[in-house]
Backbone bond lengths (Angstrom), bond angles and torsions (degrees), N, CA, C in turn:
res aa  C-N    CA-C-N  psi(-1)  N-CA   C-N-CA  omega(-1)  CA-C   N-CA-C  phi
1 X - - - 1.443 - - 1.525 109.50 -
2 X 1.382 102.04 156.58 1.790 100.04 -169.98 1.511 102.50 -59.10
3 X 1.699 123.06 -52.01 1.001 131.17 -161.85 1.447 128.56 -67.20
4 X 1.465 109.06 5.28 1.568 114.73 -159.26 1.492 112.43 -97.26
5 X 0.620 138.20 147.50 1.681 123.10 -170.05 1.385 105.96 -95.28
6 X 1.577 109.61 157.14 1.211 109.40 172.25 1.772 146.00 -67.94
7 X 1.278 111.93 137.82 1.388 101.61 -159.28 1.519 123.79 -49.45
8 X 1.683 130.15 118.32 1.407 106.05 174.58 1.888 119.27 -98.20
9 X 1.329 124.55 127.38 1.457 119.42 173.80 1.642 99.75 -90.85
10 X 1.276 128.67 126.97 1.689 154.23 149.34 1.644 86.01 -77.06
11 X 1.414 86.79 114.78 1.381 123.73 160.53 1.762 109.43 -114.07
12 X 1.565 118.31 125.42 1.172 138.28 -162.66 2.020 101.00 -111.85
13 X 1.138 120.11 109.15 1.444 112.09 179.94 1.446 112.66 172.03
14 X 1.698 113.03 -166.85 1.408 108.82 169.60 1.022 119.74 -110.66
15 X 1.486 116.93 135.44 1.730 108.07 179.10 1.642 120.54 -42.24
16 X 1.467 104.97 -50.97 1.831 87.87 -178.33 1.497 102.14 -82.65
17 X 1.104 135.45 27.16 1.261 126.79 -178.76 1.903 108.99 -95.28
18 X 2.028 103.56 111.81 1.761 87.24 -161.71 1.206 123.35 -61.50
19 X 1.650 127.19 -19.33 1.462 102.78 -177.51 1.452 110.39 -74.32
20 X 1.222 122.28 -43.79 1.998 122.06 172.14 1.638 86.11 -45.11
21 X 1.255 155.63 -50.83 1.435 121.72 -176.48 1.302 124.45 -57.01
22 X 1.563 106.11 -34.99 1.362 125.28 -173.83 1.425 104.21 -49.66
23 X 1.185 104.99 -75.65 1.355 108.02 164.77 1.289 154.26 -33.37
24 X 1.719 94.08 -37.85 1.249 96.86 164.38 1.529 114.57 -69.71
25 X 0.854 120.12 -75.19 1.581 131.10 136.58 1.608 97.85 35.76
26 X 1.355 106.38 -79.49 1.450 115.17 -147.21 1.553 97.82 -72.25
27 X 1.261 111.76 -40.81 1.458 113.13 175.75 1.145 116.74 -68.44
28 X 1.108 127.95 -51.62 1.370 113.49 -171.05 1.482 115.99 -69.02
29 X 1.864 122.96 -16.75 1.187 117.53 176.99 1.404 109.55 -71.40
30 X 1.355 124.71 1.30 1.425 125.35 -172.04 1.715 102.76 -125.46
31 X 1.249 103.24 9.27 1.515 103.54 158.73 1.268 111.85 63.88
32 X 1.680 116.61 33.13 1.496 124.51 162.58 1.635 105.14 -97.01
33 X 1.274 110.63 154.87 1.737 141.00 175.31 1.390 84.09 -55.87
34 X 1.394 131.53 136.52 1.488 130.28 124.43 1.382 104.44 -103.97
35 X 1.620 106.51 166.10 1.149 123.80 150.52 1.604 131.57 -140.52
36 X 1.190 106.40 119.73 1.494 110.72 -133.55 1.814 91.16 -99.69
37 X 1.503 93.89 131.21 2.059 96.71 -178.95 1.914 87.23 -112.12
38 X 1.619 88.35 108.26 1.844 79.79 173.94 1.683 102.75 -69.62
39 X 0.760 142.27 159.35 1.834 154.62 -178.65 1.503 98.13 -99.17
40 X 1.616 138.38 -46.11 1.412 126.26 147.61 1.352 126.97 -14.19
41 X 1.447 104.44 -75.50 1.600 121.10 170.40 1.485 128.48 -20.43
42 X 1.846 80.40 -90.07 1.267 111.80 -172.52 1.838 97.08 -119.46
43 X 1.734 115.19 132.59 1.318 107.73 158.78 1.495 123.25 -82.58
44 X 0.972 132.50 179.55 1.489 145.25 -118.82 1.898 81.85 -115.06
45 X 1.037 131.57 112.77 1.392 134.58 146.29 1.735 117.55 -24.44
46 X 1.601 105.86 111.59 1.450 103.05 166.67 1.781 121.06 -46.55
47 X 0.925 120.29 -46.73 1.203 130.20 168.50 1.607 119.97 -61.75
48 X 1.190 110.02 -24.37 1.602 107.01 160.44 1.312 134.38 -95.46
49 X 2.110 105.14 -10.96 0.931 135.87 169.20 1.588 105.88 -62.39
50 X 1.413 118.15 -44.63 1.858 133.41 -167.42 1.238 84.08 -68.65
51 X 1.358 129.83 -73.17 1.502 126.49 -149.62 1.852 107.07 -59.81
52 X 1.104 108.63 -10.31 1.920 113.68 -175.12 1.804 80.96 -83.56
53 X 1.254 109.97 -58.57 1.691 116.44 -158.02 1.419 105.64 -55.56
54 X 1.789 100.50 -50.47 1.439 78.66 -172.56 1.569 134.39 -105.82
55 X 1.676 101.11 38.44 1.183 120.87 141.65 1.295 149.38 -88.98
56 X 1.254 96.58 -40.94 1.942 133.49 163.95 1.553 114.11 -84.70
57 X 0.752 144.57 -44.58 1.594 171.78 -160.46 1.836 103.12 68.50
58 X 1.133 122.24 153.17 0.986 117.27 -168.42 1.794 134.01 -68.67
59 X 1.499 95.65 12.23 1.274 111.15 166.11 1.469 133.68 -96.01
60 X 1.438 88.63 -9.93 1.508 103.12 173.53 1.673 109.04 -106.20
61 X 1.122 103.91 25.47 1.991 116.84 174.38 1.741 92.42 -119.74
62 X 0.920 109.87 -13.64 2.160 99.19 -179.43 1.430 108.75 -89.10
63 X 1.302 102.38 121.51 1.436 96.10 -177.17 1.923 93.87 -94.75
64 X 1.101 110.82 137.58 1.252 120.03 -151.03 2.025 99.16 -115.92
65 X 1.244 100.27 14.02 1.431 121.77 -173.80 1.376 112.90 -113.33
66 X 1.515 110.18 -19.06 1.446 101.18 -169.26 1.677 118.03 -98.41
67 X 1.299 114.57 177.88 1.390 112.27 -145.26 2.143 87.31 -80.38
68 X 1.242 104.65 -20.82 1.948 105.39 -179.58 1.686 117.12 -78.47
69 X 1.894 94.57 -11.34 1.325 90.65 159.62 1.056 144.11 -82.60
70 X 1.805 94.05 -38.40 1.688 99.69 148.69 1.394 167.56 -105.32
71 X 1.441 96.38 12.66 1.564 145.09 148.88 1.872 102.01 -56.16
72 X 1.344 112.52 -52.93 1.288 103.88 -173.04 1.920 116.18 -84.55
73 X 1.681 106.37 0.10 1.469 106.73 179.72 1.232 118.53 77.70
74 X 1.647 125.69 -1.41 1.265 134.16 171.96 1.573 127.32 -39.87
75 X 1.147 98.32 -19.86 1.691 122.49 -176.10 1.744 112.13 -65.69
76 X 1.374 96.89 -32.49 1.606 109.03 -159.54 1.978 96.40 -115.52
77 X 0.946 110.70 12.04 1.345 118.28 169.29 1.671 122.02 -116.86
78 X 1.343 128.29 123.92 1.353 133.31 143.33 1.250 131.23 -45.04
79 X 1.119 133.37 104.34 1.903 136.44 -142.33 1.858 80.61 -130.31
80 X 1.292 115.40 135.46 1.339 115.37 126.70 1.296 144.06 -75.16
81 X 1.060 140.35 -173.56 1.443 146.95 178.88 1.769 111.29 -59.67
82 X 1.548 118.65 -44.15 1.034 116.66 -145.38 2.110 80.80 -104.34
83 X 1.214 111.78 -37.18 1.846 119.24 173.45 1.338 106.36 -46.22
84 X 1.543 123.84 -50.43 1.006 135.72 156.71 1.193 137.36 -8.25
85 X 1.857 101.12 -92.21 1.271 127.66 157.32 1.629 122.33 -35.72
86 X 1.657 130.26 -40.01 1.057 129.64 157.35 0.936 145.54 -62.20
87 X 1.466 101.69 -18.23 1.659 124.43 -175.34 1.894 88.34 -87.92
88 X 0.955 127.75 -33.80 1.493 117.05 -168.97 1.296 122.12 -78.53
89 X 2.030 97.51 -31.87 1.594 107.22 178.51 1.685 95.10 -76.15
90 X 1.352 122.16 -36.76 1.938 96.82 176.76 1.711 115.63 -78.51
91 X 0.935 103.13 -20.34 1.909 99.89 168.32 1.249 115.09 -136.66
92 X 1.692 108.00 113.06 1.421 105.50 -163.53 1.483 89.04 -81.05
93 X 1.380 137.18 -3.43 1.797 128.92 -174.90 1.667 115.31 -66.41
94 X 1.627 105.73 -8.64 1.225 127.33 172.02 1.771 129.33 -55.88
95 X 1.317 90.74 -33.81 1.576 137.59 -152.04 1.888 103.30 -84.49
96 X 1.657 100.09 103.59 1.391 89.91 172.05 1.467 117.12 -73.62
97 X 1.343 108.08 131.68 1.592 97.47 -158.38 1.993 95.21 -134.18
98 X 1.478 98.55 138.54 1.550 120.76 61.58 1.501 82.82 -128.15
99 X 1.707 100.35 152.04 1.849 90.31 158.48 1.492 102.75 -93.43
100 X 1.150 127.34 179.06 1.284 138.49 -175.59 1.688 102.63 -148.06
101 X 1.552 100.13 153.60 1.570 103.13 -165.29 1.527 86.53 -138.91
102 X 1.553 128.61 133.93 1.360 109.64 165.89 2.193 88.34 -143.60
103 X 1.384 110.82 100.07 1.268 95.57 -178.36 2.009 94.31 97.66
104 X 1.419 75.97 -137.97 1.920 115.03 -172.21 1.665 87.36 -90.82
105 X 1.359 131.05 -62.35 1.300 143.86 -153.76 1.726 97.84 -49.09
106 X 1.106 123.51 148.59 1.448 132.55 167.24 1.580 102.83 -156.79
107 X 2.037 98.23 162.62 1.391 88.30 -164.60 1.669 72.31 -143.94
108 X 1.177 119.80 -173.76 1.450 139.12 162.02 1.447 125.71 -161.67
109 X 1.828 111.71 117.07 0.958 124.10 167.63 1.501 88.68 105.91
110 X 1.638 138.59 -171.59 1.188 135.80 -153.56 1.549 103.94 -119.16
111 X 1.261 107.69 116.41 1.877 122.17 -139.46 1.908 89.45 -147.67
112 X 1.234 110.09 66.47 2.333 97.51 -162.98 2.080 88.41 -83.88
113 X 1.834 96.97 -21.02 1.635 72.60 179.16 1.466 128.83 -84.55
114 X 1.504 111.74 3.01 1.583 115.39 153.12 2.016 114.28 -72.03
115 X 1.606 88.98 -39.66 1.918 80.99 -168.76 1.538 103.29 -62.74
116 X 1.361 124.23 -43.34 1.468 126.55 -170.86 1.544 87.61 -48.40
117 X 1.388 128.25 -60.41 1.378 113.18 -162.74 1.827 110.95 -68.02
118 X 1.420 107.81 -1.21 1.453 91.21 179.29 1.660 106.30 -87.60
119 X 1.035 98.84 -37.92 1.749 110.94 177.25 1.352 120.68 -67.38
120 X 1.440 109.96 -0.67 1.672 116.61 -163.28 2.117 87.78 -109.95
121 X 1.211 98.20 -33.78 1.831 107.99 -148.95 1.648 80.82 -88.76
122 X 1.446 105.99 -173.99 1.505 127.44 -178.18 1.515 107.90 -66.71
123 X 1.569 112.38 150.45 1.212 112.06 167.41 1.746 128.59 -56.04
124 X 1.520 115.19 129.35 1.634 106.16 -171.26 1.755 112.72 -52.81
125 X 1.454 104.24 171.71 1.329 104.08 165.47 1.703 101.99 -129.47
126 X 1.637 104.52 146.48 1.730 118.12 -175.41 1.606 89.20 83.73
């Protein structure tokens, strides 16, 4: 509809970090709004942190590849959901990234055959 505004995706990551380029990348070649939260900057809102978790659960936000995962020994520990989640809000390097926010919809880590479907499907609501 004429009146609807254009879609924005919040992308969560680090600027030199390549998949957050990727991403950016991908969106902007398709001429969507980002809005980019560098994690350098500014860290990641607990409350925006919940809404990743309690869609994804917070095991599917650890990137379990990166050098803070295994620098930090995480490998050899039993973490719950919520141990987890804390460990990510004090080191966002934890963080499979980029997350992406479009709406309600969230994704984590570099996922373009969910975004194509966000850009393909109805506009989000919230």
């Amino acid at each position: 509809m004429p009146g609807d505004p254009a879609p924005v995706v919040q992308i969560f990551g680090f600027e030199n970090d390549q998949a957050t380029r990727a991403a950016i990348r991908f969106f902007k070649e398709r001429r969507v709004a980002i809005h980019l939260v560098d994690l350098r900057k500014r860290p990641i809102a607990p409350g925006e942190l919940r809404r990743f978790t309690a869609r994804l659960g917070a095991r599917a936000l650890l990137d379990e590849t990166s050098r803070a995962y295994r620098d930090g020994g995480l490998a050899y520990l039993r973490l719950e959901d919520d141990e987890i989640a804390e460990r990510l809000l004090s080191d966002a390097r934890l963080l499979r990234l980029p997350l992406a926010r479009f709406g309600k919809a969230v994704t984590a880590g570099r996922d373009e055959a969910t975004w194509k479907a966000w850009l393909a499907g109805p506009r989000p609501a919230g």
